[in-house]
N, C-alpha and C positions, 0 to 999 in steps of 0.2 A: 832780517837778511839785508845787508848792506844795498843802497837804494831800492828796496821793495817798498814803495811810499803809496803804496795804496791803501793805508789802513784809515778808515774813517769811523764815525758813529754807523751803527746799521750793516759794515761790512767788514766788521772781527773777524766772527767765525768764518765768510769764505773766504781773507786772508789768512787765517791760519792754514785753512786745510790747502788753498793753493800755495801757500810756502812750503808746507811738507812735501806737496807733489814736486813743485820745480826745482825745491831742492837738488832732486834725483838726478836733474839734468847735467848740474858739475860733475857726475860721475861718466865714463864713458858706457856708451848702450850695448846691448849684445853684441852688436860688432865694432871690431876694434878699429877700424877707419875712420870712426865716427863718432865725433864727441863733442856734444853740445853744453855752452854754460848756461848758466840761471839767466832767469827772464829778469829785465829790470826796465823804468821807464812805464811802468804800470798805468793808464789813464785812469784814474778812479772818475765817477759819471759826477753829473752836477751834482756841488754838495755835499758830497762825501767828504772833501776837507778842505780846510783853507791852504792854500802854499804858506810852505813853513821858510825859514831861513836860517838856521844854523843857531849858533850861541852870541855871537858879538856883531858879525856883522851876516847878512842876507846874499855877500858874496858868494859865488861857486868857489872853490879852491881846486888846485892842481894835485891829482895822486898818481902820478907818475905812471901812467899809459900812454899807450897810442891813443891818435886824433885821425879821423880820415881827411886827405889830403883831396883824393877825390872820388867818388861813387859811379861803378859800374854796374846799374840796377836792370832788374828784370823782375816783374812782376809775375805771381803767380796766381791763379784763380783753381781754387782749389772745392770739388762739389760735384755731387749730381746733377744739381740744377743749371750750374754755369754754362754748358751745353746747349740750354734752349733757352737760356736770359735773354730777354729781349729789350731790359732796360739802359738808361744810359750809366750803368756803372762802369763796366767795362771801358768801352772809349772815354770815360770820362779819367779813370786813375790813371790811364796811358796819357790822354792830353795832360795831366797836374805832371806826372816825372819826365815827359817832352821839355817843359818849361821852367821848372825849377832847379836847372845848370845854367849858372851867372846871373841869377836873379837877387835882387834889392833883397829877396825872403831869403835867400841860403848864404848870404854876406852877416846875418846875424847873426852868424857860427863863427864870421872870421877873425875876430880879436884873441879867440881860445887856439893855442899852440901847443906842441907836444914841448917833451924837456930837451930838445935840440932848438927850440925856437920856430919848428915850424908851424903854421899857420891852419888851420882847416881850410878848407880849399870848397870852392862853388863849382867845379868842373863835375857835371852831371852827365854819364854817356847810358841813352834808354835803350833797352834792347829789345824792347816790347814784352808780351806777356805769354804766357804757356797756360793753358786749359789742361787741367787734370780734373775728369768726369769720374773717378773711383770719391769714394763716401768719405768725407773729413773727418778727421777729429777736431775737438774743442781745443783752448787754450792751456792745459791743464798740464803740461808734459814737452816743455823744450826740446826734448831729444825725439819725439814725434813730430814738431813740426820739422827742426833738421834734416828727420828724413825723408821727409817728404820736400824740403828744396833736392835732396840727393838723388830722387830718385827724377825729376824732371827736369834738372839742370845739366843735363850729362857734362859742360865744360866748365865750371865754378872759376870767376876770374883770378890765375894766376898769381896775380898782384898780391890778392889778398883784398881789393879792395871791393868785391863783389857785395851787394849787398841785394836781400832777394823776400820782398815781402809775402807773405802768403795772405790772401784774402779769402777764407770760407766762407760756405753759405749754412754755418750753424748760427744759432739767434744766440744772445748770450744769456739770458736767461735769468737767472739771479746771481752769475759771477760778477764781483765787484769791481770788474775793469771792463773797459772797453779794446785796450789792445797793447801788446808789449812789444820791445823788440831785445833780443841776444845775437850770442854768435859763435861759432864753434868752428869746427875743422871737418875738414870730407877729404880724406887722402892729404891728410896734413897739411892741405889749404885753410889760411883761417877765412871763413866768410861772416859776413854778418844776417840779418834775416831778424823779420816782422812776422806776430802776427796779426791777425783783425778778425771780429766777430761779426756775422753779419747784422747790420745796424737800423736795416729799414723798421721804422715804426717804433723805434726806441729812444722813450723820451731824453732817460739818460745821459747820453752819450748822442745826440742830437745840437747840432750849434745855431738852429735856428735860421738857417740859410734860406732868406726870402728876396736875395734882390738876383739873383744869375738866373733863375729859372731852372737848377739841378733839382733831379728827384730827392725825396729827402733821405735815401739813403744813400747818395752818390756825395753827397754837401757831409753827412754824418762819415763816412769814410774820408774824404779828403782832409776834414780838417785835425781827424785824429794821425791821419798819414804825413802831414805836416809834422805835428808834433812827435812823432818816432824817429821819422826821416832828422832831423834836425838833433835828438840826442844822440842817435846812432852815430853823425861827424863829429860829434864834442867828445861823447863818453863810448867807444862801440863795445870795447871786450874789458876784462880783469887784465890788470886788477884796476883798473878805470881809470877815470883820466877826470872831468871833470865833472862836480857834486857839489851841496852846500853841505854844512853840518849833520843834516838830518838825511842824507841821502837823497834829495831831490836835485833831479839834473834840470837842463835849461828846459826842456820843455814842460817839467810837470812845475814848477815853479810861475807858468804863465797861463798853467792852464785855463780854461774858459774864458779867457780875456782877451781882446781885440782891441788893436790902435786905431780902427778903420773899419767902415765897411765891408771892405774888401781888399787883397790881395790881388796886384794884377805883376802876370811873369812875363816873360819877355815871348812868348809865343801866342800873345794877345788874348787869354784868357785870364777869368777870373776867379777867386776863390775865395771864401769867407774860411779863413785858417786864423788860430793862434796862435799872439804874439811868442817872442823865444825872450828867453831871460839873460840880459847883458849888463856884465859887472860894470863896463866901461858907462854906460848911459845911467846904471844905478848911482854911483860917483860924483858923478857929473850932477846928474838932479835934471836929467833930460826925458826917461824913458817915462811910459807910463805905468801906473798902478796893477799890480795882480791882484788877485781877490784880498789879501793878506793887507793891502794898502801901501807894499811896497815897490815905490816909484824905481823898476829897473826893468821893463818890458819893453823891447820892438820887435817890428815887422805889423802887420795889418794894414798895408800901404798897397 
Protein backbone atom coordinates (compact mmCIF):
# COMPACT_ATOMS: atom_id res chain seq x y z
CA UNK A 1 0.00 0.00 0.00
CA UNK A 2 1.41 3.23 -1.15
CA UNK A 3 3.55 4.72 1.80
CA UNK A 4 2.88 1.86 4.29
CA UNK A 5 6.90 1.56 4.84
CA UNK A 6 6.73 -0.29 7.93
CA UNK A 7 7.70 -3.52 6.43
CA UNK A 8 10.92 -4.79 8.00
CA UNK A 9 12.78 -8.20 8.84
CA UNK A 10 10.63 -9.76 11.88
CA UNK A 11 7.46 -7.64 11.07
CA UNK A 12 6.07 -9.23 7.73
CA UNK A 13 3.33 -10.99 9.00
CA UNK A 14 1.99 -7.95 11.29
CA UNK A 15 2.36 -5.78 8.09
CA UNK A 16 0.40 -7.90 6.10
CA UNK A 17 -2.35 -8.42 8.44
CA UNK A 18 -2.35 -4.67 9.40
CA UNK A 19 -2.50 -3.70 5.53
CA UNK A 20 -5.55 -5.91 5.11
CA UNK A 21 -7.14 -4.28 8.34
CA UNK A 22 -6.51 -0.42 7.24
CA UNK A 23 -7.06 -1.10 4.16
CA UNK A 24 -10.82 -1.13 5.12
CA UNK A 25 -10.49 2.30 6.11
CA UNK A 26 -10.54 3.85 2.40
CA UNK A 27 -13.81 2.59 2.46
CA UNK A 28 -16.56 4.54 4.18
CA UNK A 29 -17.71 3.02 7.78
CA UNK A 30 -21.29 2.19 8.70
CA UNK A 31 -22.11 5.65 8.73
CA UNK A 32 -22.12 7.67 5.83
CA UNK A 33 -20.75 10.97 7.47
CA UNK A 34 -17.84 9.44 8.10
CA UNK A 35 -14.93 8.25 6.09
CA UNK A 36 -11.71 7.54 7.06
CA UNK A 37 -8.35 6.96 4.72
CA UNK A 38 -5.55 4.40 5.11
CA UNK A 39 -3.06 4.93 7.78
CA UNK A 40 0.45 5.88 6.40
CA UNK A 41 3.64 7.47 8.04
CA UNK A 42 3.94 4.08 9.99
CA UNK A 43 6.98 4.25 12.79
CA UNK A 44 8.53 0.83 12.42
CA UNK A 45 10.66 0.44 16.15
CA UNK A 46 14.36 0.28 16.16
CA UNK A 47 15.76 -1.80 13.49
CA UNK A 48 13.10 -2.87 11.68
CA UNK A 49 14.61 -1.08 8.59
CA UNK A 50 16.88 1.22 7.29
CA UNK A 51 15.35 4.44 5.53
CA UNK A 52 15.12 3.66 1.91
CA UNK A 53 15.23 6.28 -0.83
CA UNK A 54 13.69 5.84 -4.11
CA UNK A 55 15.52 4.65 -7.33
CA UNK A 56 17.86 7.54 -8.51
CA UNK A 57 18.00 9.88 -6.11
CA UNK A 58 16.79 9.69 -1.95
CA UNK A 59 14.80 13.00 -2.88
CA UNK A 60 10.90 13.15 -1.80
CA UNK A 61 9.12 14.03 -5.10
CA UNK A 62 5.83 15.94 -5.50
CA UNK A 63 2.22 13.86 -6.12
CA UNK A 64 0.14 16.37 -6.38
CA UNK A 65 -1.82 16.85 -3.02
CA UNK A 66 -2.56 19.26 -0.52
CA UNK A 67 0.17 20.53 2.10
CA UNK A 68 -0.93 21.87 5.42
CA UNK A 69 -0.50 25.56 5.47
CA UNK A 70 -1.33 25.57 9.18
CA UNK A 71 -2.51 23.15 12.04
CA UNK A 72 -5.45 23.61 14.32
CA UNK A 73 -4.47 20.74 16.84
CA UNK A 74 -6.25 19.18 19.87
CA UNK A 75 -5.10 16.40 21.36
CA UNK A 76 -6.91 13.48 22.57
CA UNK A 77 -6.20 11.09 25.50
CA UNK A 78 -8.19 8.26 24.90
CA UNK A 79 -8.49 5.31 27.94
CA UNK A 80 -9.72 4.07 31.15
CA UNK A 81 -6.74 4.89 32.88
CA UNK A 82 -6.24 8.63 31.57
CA UNK A 83 -8.59 9.53 34.27
CA UNK A 84 -6.39 8.87 37.22
CA UNK A 85 -2.85 9.25 35.21
CA UNK A 86 -0.95 10.86 37.48
CA UNK A 87 2.14 10.99 35.17
CA UNK A 88 3.81 13.67 33.37
CA UNK A 89 2.48 12.62 29.84
CA UNK A 90 -0.36 14.58 29.71
CA UNK A 91 0.96 18.14 30.57
CA UNK A 92 3.96 17.01 28.83
CA UNK A 93 2.23 16.50 24.92
CA UNK A 94 0.23 19.73 25.59
CA UNK A 95 3.52 21.65 26.45
CA UNK A 96 5.43 19.88 22.98
CA UNK A 97 2.16 21.22 20.55
CA UNK A 98 2.08 24.72 22.83
CA UNK A 99 5.61 25.10 21.31
CA UNK A 100 5.96 23.70 18.19
CA UNK A 101 3.95 26.83 16.12
CA UNK A 102 7.04 28.76 14.55
CA UNK A 103 9.62 26.80 15.86
CA UNK A 104 13.16 26.22 14.05
CA UNK A 105 11.52 21.98 14.26
CA UNK A 106 8.35 22.80 12.16
CA UNK A 107 10.32 25.27 9.47
CA UNK A 108 11.78 21.75 8.24
CA UNK A 109 8.50 21.26 6.64
CA UNK A 110 8.83 24.63 4.99
CA UNK A 111 10.58 24.29 1.55
CA UNK A 112 7.70 21.43 0.67
CA UNK A 113 4.82 23.37 -1.37
CA UNK A 114 1.62 22.41 -2.78
CA UNK A 115 1.13 22.68 -6.87
CA UNK A 116 0.19 26.35 -6.47
CA UNK A 117 3.44 27.15 -4.91
CA UNK A 118 2.47 27.30 -1.60
CA UNK A 119 4.58 26.57 1.23
CA UNK A 120 3.82 24.41 4.41
CA UNK A 121 3.29 26.81 7.06
CA UNK A 122 4.64 26.62 11.04
CA UNK A 123 1.48 28.50 12.28
CA UNK A 124 0.55 26.00 15.15
CA UNK A 125 -2.88 26.98 17.12
CA UNK A 126 -3.16 24.32 20.55
CA UNK A 127 -6.62 23.93 21.74
CA UNK A 128 -5.67 21.64 24.38
CA UNK A 129 -6.65 18.20 25.14
CA UNK A 130 -10.10 16.17 25.71
CA UNK A 131 -10.15 12.97 28.09
CA UNK A 132 -12.19 10.30 26.83
CA UNK A 133 -12.30 7.65 29.99
CA UNK A 134 -14.51 4.74 27.66
CA UNK A 135 -12.06 1.64 26.78
CA UNK A 136 -9.71 2.27 23.50
CA UNK A 137 -9.03 0.42 20.72
CA UNK A 138 -5.68 -0.53 19.28
CA UNK A 139 -4.24 0.78 15.87
CA UNK A 140 -5.61 -1.72 13.70
CA UNK A 141 -8.66 0.18 12.14
CA UNK A 142 -8.47 4.00 10.91
CA UNK A 143 -12.20 4.46 10.63
CA UNK A 144 -12.20 3.62 14.61
CA UNK A 145 -9.77 5.80 15.48
CA UNK A 146 -11.94 8.60 13.17
CA UNK A 147 -14.56 7.91 15.37
CA UNK A 148 -13.46 8.37 18.10
CA UNK A 149 -12.00 12.19 17.11
CA UNK A 150 -15.94 12.48 16.05
CA UNK A 151 -17.19 11.54 18.81
CA UNK A 152 -15.03 14.02 21.20
CA UNK A 153 -14.52 16.84 18.99
CA UNK A 154 -17.96 18.02 18.58
CA UNK A 155 -16.58 21.31 16.25
CA UNK A 156 -13.81 19.54 13.83
CA UNK A 157 -11.89 22.91 12.36
CA UNK A 158 -13.71 24.27 9.50
CA UNK A 159 -10.84 24.92 7.59
CA UNK A 160 -10.09 21.65 7.21
CA UNK A 161 -6.97 22.26 8.78
CA UNK A 162 -7.79 20.30 12.08
CA UNK A 163 -5.53 17.96 12.99
CA UNK A 164 -6.39 15.69 16.09
CA UNK A 165 -3.97 13.06 17.61
CA UNK A 166 -5.34 10.43 19.59
CA UNK A 167 -3.04 8.90 22.39
CA UNK A 168 -4.41 5.55 24.07
CA UNK A 169 -3.44 3.73 26.89
CA UNK A 170 -3.23 0.34 24.93
CA UNK A 171 0.65 -1.17 25.09
CA UNK A 172 1.52 -2.09 21.56
CA UNK A 173 2.39 -5.26 21.97
CA UNK A 174 3.86 -7.19 19.11
CA UNK A 175 2.29 -4.65 16.42
CA UNK A 176 5.05 -3.50 14.21
CA UNK A 177 4.78 0.25 14.52
CA UNK A 178 4.72 2.61 17.03
CA UNK A 179 2.17 5.14 15.63
CA UNK A 180 0.55 6.39 12.34
CA UNK A 181 -1.29 9.29 11.26
CA UNK A 182 -4.37 9.71 8.36
CA UNK A 183 -7.25 11.71 7.62
CA UNK A 184 -10.74 11.57 6.50
CA UNK A 185 -13.97 13.58 6.77
CA UNK A 186 -16.83 14.04 9.63
CA UNK A 187 -19.66 15.98 7.95
CA UNK A 188 -17.64 16.38 4.80
CA UNK A 189 -14.82 18.22 6.76
CA UNK A 190 -11.61 16.88 5.80
CA UNK A 191 -9.47 16.47 9.13
CA UNK A 192 -6.49 14.89 9.67
CA UNK A 193 -5.71 12.64 12.92
CA UNK A 194 -2.83 10.50 14.86
CA UNK A 195 -2.71 7.65 16.46
CA UNK A 196 -0.26 6.48 19.35
CA UNK A 197 0.36 3.28 21.31
CA UNK A 198 0.97 3.58 24.69
CA UNK A 199 4.93 3.40 24.88
CA UNK A 200 5.95 3.36 28.67
CA UNK A 201 8.59 0.45 28.99
CA UNK A 202 8.85 -0.25 25.34
CA UNK A 203 12.10 -0.68 24.30
CA UNK A 204 11.26 -0.24 20.67
CA UNK A 205 9.92 2.76 20.00
CA UNK A 206 11.96 4.27 23.05
CA UNK A 207 14.41 7.32 21.92
CA UNK A 208 16.47 7.11 24.69
CA UNK A 209 15.73 10.47 26.42
CA UNK A 210 18.07 11.03 29.21
CA UNK A 211 18.98 14.68 29.42
CA UNK A 212 15.12 16.62 30.02
CA UNK A 213 14.21 14.54 32.91
CA UNK A 214 10.80 13.22 30.97
CA UNK A 215 9.28 9.92 32.13
CA UNK A 216 10.30 7.59 29.53
CA UNK A 217 7.13 7.37 28.23
CA UNK A 218 6.29 10.93 27.89
CA UNK A 219 10.18 11.37 25.73
CA UNK A 220 8.75 7.85 23.78
CA UNK A 221 5.57 9.80 22.83
CA UNK A 222 6.92 13.01 22.07
CA UNK A 223 9.39 12.04 19.70
CA UNK A 224 7.27 9.75 17.68
CA UNK A 225 4.64 12.93 17.83
CA UNK A 226 7.33 14.89 16.13
CA UNK A 227 7.65 12.58 13.56
CA UNK A 228 3.71 12.39 12.62
CA UNK A 229 3.00 15.91 13.41
CA UNK A 230 5.65 16.79 10.82
CA UNK A 231 4.44 14.12 7.77
CA UNK A 232 1.00 15.13 8.47
CA UNK A 233 2.10 19.15 6.99
CA UNK A 234 4.03 17.66 4.02
CA UNK A 235 1.93 14.48 3.10
CA UNK A 236 -1.83 14.80 5.20
CA UNK A 237 -4.45 13.13 2.83
CA UNK A 238 -4.57 11.08 -1.05
CA UNK A 239 -3.65 11.19 -3.02
CA UNK A 240 -0.46 12.70 -1.24
CA UNK A 241 1.62 15.12 -1.61
CA UNK A 242 5.15 14.39 -0.70
CA UNK A 243 7.07 10.78 -0.69
CA UNK A 244 10.32 9.16 -2.10
CA UNK A 245 10.16 6.36 -4.40
CA UNK A 246 9.49 3.76 -1.97
CA UNK A 247 6.79 5.58 -0.13
CA UNK A 248 8.71 6.99 2.76
CA UNK A 249 7.67 10.47 3.79
CA UNK A 250 9.98 13.02 5.60
CA UNK A 251 9.51 11.73 8.73
CA UNK A 252 10.07 7.91 8.28
CA UNK A 253 13.14 8.67 6.21
CA UNK A 254 14.79 10.22 9.51
CA UNK A 255 13.75 8.12 11.69
CA UNK A 256 15.71 7.28 14.92
CA UNK A 257 18.20 9.99 14.02
CA UNK A 258 19.12 13.11 15.81
CA UNK A 259 21.09 16.42 14.73
CA UNK A 260 21.33 17.03 18.50
CA UNK A 261 20.66 16.38 21.82
CA UNK A 262 17.87 18.07 21.94
CA UNK A 263 15.20 20.13 20.35
CA UNK A 264 14.46 23.29 22.10
CA UNK A 265 10.85 25.28 20.84
CA UNK A 266 10.17 28.64 21.33
CA UNK A 267 8.10 28.10 24.63
CA UNK A 268 11.46 27.25 26.46
CA UNK A 269 11.04 23.61 26.50
CA UNK A 270 12.89 20.78 25.44
CA UNK A 271 12.75 17.60 23.50
CA UNK A 272 14.85 14.75 22.16
CA UNK A 273 12.70 14.46 18.56
CA UNK A 274 13.79 13.23 15.20
CA UNK A 275 15.35 14.88 12.57
CA UNK A 276 12.75 15.53 9.28
CA UNK A 277 14.21 14.66 5.87
CA UNK A 278 14.90 17.85 3.58
CA UNK A 279 15.63 17.52 -0.18
CA UNK A 280 16.99 21.05 -0.02
CA UNK A 281 19.92 20.26 2.82
CA UNK A 282 20.38 16.57 0.92
CA UNK A 283 21.48 18.73 -2.27
CA UNK A 284 23.30 20.89 -0.81
CA UNK A 285 25.55 18.20 1.14
CA UNK A 286 24.45 20.22 4.47
CA UNK A 287 21.98 17.92 6.46
CA UNK A 288 22.88 14.92 8.37
CA UNK A 289 22.98 11.18 7.86
CA UNK A 290 19.81 8.85 8.53
CA UNK A 291 20.50 5.39 9.39
CA UNK A 292 20.60 4.52 5.41
CA UNK A 293 23.85 7.00 5.50
CA UNK A 294 22.00 9.47 3.56
CA UNK A 295 23.24 13.07 4.25
CA UNK A 296 19.51 14.94 4.09
CA UNK A 297 18.32 15.08 7.80
CA UNK A 298 17.40 18.50 10.05
CA UNK A 299 16.04 19.66 12.97
CA UNK A 300 17.60 18.16 16.37
CA UNK A 301 18.58 21.65 17.29
Amino acid sequence: MKRMTMIGAGVIAVALALASTIAGGTVASARPELVAGAAHGLIKPHGAAKASGGTRTPNMTYHGGAVMTQAVTQAIFWGTSWGTDTSDKITGIDSLYRGLGGSNYARTNTEYTNSSGTHVGTAVTYNGHVNDSSAASGGGSTSAILAEVQRVITNPDPSGNGYYPVYTDVPRGSAGYCAWHSSGTINGIRVQFGFFWKLDGDAGCDPQDSVNGHSQGLAALANVSGHEFSEMMTDPASPGAWYDGSGAENGDKCAWTYGGPTVTLPNNTQWKIQGEWSNAAYTAGTGYPNSAGQKGCLGGL
